[in-house]
C-alpha positions, 0 to 999 in steps of 0.5 A: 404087437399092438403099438402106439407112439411107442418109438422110443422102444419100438426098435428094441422089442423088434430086435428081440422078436428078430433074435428068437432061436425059434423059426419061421416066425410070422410078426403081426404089429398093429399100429393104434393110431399112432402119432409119432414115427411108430407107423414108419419104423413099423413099414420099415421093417421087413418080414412084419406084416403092419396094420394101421386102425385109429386109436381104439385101444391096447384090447382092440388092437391085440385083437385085430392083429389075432384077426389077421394071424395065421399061425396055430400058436399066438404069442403077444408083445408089448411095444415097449418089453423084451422078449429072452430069446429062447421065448418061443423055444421054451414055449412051442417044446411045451406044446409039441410035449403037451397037446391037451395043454391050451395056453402057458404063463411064464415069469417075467422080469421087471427093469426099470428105464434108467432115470425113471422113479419106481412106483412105491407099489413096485415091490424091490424084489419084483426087480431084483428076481423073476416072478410069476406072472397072468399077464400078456407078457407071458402068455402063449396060447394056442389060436382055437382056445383064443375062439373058445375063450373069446377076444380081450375085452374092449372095455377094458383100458387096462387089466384086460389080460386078466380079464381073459385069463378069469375067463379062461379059468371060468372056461376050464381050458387045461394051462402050465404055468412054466419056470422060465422067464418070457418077457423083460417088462419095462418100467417107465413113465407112459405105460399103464403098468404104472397105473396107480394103485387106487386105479389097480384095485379098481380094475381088478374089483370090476373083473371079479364082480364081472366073474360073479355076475356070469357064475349067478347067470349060469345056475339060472 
């Protein structure tokens, strides 16, 4: 769980890692320069091992804490989303079914923070149904193809998740994409899943033109 200022939901998204019908768990958080009492809440809780680094960014602060996780199967959070309570369950069942499989993509249902404005490119069935999602959120994978695939990119502010997932696709490792919802993904002011739309556009043109680039330099 990468984390900076993010108190106000913080305790929230504690709470329903703590509420998985799945253990043992290992809880790796990772304060990101933090300037609020995030860095607090976190010490405060038991059972989380908390890793303090300067403001480097969501990328590099995902990446440190698969640095320092020790489990073969990594799930992410962000500090400000829910994760249903059976998450791991129906993830881990998966795996334990199907060990050619390296990672998994679920659904993930949107909410909106009351008082909060829904940006216009939030389509209304996006928080009235679960949708398919390529993103952090949902993704489960197993330690080895985060090796293979290589860590996010730490150029990225934003849409680094896809970035991985272009190159995961690139690499050919096996995945399953599961029926069932894997994180509530909050709607609100500060986080970057509001980007604009002009800034969506821009980051994803960047990830193909970088996926183009690799495929030119691999037939050389």
């Amino acid at each position: 769980m990468p984390a900076f200022n993010s108190e106000r939901f913080l305790p929230q998204a504690l709470d329903s890692v703590f509420a998985q019908d799945y253990h043992p768990i290992e809880i790796v958080a990772v304060d990101d320069g933090s300037t609020d009492r995030t860095l607090d809440l976190l010490r405060a809780q038991p059972g989380v091992i908390c890793i303090q680094q300067p403001h480097l960014g969501v990328s590099t602060a995902r990446n440190t804490g698969i640095a320092s996780a020790r489990e073969s199967i990594v799930a992410f959070l962000d500090s400000d989303d829910l994760w249903p309570s059976n998450r791991l369950t129906v993830a881990v069942t998966h795996f334990e079914a199907h060990p050619e499989v390296d990672y998994v993509l679920g659904k993930q249902m949107l909410f909106a923070e009351p008082g909060y404005e829904v940006p216009p490119w939030v389509k209304p069935e996006w928080l009235a149904t679960p949708q398919d999602a390529s993103n952090t959120g949902v993704l489960l994978a197993r330690r080895e193809v985060l090796s293979r695939v290589g860590l996010f990119n730490t150029e990225f502010a934003s849409g680094e998740d896809t970035e991985w997932l272009v190159r995961a696709c690139e690499t050919g490792v096996p995945m399953t994409r599961l029926p069932e919802v894997l994180v509530h993904a909050r709607l609100h002011g500060a986080n970057l899943s509001v980007e604009t739309l002009d800034g969506r556009k821009a980051t994803v043109a960047r990830i193909v033109r970088e996926s183009v680039r690799r495929h030119r330099s691999l037939k050389i």
